[in-house]
C-alpha positions as CSV (number, residue, x, y, z in Angstrom):
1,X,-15.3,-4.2,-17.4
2,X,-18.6,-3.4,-16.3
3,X,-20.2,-6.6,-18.3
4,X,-17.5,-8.4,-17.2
5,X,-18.2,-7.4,-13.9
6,X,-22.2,-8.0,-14.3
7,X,-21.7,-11.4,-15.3
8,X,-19.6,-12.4,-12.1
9,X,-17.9,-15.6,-14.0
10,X,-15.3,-16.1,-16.6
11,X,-16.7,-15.0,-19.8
12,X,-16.4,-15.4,-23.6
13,X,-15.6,-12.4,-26.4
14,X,-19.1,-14.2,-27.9
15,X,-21.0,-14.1,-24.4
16,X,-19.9,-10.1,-24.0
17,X,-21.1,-9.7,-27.6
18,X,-24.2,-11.0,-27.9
19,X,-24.9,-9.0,-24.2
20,X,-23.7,-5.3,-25.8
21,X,-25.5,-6.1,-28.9
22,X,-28.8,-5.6,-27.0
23,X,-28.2,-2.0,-26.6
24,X,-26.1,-1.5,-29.8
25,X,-24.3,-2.7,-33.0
26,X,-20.7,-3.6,-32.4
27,X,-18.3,-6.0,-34.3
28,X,-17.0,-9.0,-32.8
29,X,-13.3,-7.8,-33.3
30,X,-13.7,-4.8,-31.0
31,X,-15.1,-7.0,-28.2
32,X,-12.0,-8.9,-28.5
33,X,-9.7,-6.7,-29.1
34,X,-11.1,-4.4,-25.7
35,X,-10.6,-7.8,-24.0
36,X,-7.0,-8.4,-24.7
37,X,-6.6,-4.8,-23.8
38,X,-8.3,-5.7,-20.7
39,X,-6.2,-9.0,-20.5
40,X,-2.7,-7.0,-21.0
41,X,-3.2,-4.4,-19.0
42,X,-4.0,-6.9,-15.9
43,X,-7.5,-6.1,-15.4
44,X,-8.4,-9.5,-16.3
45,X,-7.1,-13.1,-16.7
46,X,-8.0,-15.5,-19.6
47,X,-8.3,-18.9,-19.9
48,X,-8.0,-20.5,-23.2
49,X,-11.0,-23.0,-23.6
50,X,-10.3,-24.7,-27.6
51,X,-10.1,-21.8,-29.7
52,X,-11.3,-19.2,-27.7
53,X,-10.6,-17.6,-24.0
54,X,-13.1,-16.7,-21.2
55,X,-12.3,-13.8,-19.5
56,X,-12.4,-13.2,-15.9
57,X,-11.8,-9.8,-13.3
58,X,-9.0,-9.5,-11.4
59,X,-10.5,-7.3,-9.0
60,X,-14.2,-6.9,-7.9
61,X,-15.4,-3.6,-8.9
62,X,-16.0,-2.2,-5.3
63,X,-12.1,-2.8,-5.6
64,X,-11.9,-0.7,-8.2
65,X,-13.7,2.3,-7.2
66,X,-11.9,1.7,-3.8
67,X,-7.9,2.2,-5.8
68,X,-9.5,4.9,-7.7
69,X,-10.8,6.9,-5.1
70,X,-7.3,6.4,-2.9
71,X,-5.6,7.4,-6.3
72,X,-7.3,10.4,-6.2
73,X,-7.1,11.1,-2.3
74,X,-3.3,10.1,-2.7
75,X,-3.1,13.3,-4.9
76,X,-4.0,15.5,-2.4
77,X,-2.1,18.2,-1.3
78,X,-4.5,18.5,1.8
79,X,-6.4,15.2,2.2
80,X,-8.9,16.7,5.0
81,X,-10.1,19.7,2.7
82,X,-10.4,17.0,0.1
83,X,-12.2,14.7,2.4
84,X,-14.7,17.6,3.3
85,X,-15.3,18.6,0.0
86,X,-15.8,15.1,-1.4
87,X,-18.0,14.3,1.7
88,X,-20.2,17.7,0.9
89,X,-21.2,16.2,-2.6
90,X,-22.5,12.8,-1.5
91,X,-25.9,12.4,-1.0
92,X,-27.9,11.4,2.3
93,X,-27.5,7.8,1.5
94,X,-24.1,7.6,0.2
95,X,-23.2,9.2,3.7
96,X,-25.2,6.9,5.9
97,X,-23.3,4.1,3.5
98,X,-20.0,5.8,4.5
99,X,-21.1,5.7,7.7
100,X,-21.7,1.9,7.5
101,X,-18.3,1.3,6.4
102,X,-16.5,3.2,9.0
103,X,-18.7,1.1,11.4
104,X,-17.5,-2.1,9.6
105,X,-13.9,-1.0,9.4
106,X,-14.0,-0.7,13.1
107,X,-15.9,-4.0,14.2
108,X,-18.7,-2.5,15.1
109,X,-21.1,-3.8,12.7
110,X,-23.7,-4.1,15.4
111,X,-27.5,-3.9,13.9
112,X,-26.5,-3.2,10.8
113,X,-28.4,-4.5,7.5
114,X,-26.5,-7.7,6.1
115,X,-26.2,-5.5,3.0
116,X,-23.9,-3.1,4.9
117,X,-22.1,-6.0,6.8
118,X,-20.7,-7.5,3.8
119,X,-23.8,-8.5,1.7
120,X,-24.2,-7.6,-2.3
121,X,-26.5,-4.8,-1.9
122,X,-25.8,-0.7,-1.2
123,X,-26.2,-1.0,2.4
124,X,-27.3,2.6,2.6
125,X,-30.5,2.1,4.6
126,X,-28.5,0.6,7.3
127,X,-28.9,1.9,10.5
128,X,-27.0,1.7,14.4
129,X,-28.4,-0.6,16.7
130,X,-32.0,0.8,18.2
131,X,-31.5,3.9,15.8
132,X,-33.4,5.6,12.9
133,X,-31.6,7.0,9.6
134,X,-32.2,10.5,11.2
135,X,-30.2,10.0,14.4
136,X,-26.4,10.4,14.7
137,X,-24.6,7.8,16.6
138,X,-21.4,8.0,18.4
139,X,-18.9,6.3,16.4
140,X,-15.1,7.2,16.3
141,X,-14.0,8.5,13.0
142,X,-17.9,9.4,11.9
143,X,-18.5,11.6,8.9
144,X,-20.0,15.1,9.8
145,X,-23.3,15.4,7.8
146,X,-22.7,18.3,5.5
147,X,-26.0,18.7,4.2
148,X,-26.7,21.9,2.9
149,X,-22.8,23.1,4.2
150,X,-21.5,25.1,0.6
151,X,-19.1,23.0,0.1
152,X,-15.9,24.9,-0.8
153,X,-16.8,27.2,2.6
154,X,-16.0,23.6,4.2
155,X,-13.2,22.6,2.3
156,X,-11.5,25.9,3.3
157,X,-12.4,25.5,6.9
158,X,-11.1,22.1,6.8
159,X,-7.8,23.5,4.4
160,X,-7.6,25.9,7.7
161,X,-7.8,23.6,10.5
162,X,-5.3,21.2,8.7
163,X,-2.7,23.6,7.7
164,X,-3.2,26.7,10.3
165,X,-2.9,28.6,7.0
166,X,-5.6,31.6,7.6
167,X,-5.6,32.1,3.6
168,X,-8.0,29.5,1.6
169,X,-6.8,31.1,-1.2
170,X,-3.2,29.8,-0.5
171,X,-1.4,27.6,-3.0
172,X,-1.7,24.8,-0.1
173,X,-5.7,25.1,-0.6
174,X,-9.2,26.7,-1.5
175,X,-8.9,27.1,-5.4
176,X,-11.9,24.4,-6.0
177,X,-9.2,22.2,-7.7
């Protein structure tokens, strides 16, 4: 998927070949058998065009990471404790990017890069209007920073707050599941 992806256009078993032969041998056959996996399993479409078939994504690849991470939310017992601790391992930037989004979601995309409104790029240097990456600005549903915060103390205090259950060692949360 991720050459598939990279090339942003309906592709051929050949054109995916010749591209992952670069880095490594591989025989034709595998590329187009992982392509008809691809194909079957709804990731992709195909096209035929003569005797072969370009191949294109279903979904963008923000898309993706977007069901995966909502999978894995979804399977949350306690989707605030999960929240915190998956918050505590981002980095600076993937925060400030978080931040971005929340601002997008909300319509309030006011000074930000055109990379964080909806462009191609990361959109993690984006900033609020008349604001520096160091400042906090006052926007609903913000992520706290949790720099330096250990992150399973947060996660309990989150699995606390959330549950009013004064044991993080409880089957509800605080096991670093």
């Amino acid at each position: 998927m991720t050459r598939v992806w990279k090339w942003n256009r309906p592709v051929t078993v050949r054109e995916v070949l010749e591209d992952l032969q670069r880095e490594r041998s591989i025989a034709y056959t595998t590329v187009m058998t992982v392509l008809d996996n691809l194909h079957h399993k709804g990731w992709v479409r195909r096209e035929a065009e003569g005797r072969a078939y370009r191949y294109e994504a279903v979904s963008t690849r923000a898309a993706y990471a977007a069901a995966l991470m909502n999978d894995a939310w979804s399977q949350s017992d306690n989707a605030a404790a999960a929240l915190v601790a998956f918050f505590g391992m981002m980095s600076d930037e993937q925060r400030q990017a978080l931040r971005d989004a929340v601002r997008i979601v909300e319509g309030t995309t006011g000074g930000l890069t055109e990379d964080a409104a909806g462009g191609t790029g990361g959109g993690t240097g984006a900033t609020a209007p008349g604001g520096t990456p160091e400042e906090k600005t006052e926007v609903t549903g913000e992520v706290p920073d949790t720099a330096g915060a250990d992150t399973a103390d947060s996660a309990a205090a989150a699995d606390t707050a959330e549950t009013r259950d004064e044991n993080p060692g409880s089957a509800r949360g605080g096991r670093g599941r």
